[in-house]
Backbone as CSV, one residue per row, in Angstrom:
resi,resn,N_x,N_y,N_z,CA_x,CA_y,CA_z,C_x,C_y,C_z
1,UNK,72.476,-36.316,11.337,73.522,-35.315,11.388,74.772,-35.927,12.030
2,UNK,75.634,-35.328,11.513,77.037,-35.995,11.640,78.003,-34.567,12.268
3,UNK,79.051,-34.913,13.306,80.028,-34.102,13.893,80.980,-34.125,12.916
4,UNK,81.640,-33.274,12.034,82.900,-33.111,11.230,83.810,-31.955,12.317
5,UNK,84.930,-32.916,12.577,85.907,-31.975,13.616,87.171,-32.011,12.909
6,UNK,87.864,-30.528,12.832,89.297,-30.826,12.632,89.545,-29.302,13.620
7,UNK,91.519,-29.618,13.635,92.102,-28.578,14.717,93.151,-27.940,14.020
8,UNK,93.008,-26.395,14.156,93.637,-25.858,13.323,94.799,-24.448,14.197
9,UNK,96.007,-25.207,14.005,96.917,-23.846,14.708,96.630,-23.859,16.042
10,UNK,96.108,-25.319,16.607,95.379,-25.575,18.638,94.294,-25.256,18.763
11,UNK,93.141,-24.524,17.568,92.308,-24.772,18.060,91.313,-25.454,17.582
12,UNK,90.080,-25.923,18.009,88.848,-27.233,17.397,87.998,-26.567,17.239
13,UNK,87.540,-27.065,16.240,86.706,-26.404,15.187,85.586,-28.136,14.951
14,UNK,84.303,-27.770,15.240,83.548,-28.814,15.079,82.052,-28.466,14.792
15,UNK,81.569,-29.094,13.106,80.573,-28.456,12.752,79.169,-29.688,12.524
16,UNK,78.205,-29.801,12.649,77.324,-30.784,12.746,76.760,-30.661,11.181
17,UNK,76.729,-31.448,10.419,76.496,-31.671,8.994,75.627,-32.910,8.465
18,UNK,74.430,-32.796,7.439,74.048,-33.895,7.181,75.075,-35.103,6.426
19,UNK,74.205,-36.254,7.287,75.441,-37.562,7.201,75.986,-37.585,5.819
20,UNK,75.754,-37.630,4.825,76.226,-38.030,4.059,77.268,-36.876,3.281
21,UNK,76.686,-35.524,3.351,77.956,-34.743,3.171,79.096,-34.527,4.304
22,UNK,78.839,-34.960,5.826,79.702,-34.999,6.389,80.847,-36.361,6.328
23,UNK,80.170,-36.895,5.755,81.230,-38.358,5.000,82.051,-37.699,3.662
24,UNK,81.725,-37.100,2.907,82.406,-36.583,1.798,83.324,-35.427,2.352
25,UNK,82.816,-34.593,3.115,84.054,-33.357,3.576,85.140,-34.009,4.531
26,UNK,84.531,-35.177,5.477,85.489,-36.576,6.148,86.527,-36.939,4.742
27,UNK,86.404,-37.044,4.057,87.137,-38.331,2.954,87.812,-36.943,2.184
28,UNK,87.206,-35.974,1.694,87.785,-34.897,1.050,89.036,-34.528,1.601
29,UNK,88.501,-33.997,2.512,89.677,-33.403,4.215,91.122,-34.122,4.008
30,UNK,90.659,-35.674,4.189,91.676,-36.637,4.702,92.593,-36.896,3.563
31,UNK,91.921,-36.565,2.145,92.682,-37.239,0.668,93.598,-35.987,0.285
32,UNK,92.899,-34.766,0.975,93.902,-33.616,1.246,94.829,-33.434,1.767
33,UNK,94.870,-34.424,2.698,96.067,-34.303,3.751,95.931,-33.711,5.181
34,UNK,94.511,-33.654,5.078,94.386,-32.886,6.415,94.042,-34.045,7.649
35,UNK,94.751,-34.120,8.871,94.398,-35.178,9.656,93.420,-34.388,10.800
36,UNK,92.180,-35.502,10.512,91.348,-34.846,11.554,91.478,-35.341,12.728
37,UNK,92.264,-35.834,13.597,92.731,-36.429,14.609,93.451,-35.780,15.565
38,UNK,94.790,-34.910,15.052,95.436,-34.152,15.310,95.851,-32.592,14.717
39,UNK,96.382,-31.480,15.510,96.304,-30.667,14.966,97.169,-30.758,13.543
40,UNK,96.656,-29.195,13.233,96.462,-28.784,11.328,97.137,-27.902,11.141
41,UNK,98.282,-27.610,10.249,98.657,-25.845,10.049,97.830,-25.045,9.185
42,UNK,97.372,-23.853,9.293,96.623,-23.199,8.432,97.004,-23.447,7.373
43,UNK,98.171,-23.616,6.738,98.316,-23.553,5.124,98.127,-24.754,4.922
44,UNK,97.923,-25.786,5.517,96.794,-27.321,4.719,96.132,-26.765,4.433
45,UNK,95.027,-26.222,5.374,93.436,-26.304,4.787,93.395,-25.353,3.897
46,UNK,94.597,-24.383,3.405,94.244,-23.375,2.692,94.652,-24.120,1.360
47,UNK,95.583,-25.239,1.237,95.704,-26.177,0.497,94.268,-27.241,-0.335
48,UNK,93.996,-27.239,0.874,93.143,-28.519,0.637,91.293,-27.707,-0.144
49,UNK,91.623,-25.936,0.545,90.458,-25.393,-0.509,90.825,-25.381,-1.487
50,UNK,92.311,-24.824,-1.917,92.169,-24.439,-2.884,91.670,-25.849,-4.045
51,UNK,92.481,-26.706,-3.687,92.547,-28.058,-4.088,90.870,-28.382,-5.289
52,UNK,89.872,-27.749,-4.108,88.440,-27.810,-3.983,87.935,-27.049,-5.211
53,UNK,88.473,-25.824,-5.169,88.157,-24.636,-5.568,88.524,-24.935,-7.406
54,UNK,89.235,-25.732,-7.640,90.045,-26.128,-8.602,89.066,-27.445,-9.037
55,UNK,88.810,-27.747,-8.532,87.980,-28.851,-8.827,86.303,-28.364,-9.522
56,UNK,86.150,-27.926,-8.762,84.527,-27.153,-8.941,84.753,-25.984,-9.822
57,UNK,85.809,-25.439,-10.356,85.986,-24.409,-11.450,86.321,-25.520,-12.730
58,UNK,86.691,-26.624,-12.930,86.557,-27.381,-13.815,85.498,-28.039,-13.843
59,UNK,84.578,-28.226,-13.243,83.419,-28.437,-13.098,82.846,-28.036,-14.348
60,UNK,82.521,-26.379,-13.757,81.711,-25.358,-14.240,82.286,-25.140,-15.335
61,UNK,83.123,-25.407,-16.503,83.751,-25.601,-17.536,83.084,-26.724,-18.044
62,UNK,82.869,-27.752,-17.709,82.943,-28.724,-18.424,80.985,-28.865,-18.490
63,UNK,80.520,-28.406,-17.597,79.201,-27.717,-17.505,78.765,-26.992,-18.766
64,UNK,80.047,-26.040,-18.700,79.178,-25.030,-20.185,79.325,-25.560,-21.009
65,UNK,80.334,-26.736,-21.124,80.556,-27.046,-22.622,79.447,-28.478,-22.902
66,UNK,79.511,-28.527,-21.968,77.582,-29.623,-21.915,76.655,-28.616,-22.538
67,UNK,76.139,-27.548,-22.070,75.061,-26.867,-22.361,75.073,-26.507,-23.779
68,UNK,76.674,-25.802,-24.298,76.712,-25.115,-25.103,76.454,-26.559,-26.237
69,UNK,76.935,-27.909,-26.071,76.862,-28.634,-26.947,74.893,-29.372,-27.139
70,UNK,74.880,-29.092,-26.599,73.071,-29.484,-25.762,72.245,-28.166,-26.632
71,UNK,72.740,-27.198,-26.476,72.428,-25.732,-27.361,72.339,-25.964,-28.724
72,UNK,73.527,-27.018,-28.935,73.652,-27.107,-30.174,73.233,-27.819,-31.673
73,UNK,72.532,-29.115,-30.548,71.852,-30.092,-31.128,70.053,-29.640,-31.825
């Protein structure tokens, strides 16, 4: 288990995560723009979900169109 810390608007926020997804939300965070070092304004991280959120909804698109073509064979 791994410590993932960031500070948001002064205050710290620190959550204990298995290592290897706490290396990916580390590298995610940071390619977002969010510095986990120093404080954060709320509208990064609301940035850096949505960012996420956008990612994993193209996902799930490109998902159905696997299945539906997998359906199809």
């Amino acid at each position: 288990m791994k410590n993932v810390g960031l500070t948001i608007n002064g205050t710290r926020y620190e959550i204990k995560l298995d290592d290897a997804f706490a290396d990916f939300v580390n590298q995610d965070l940071e390619a977002a723009g969010i510095n986990l070092a120093t404080d954060n304004k709320a509208d990064k991280l609301l940035k850096a979900y949505l960012r996420l959120a956008k990612q994993a909804a193209s996902y799930e698109k490109e998902i159905e169109l696997l299945v539906e073509t997998l359906d199809g064979l």
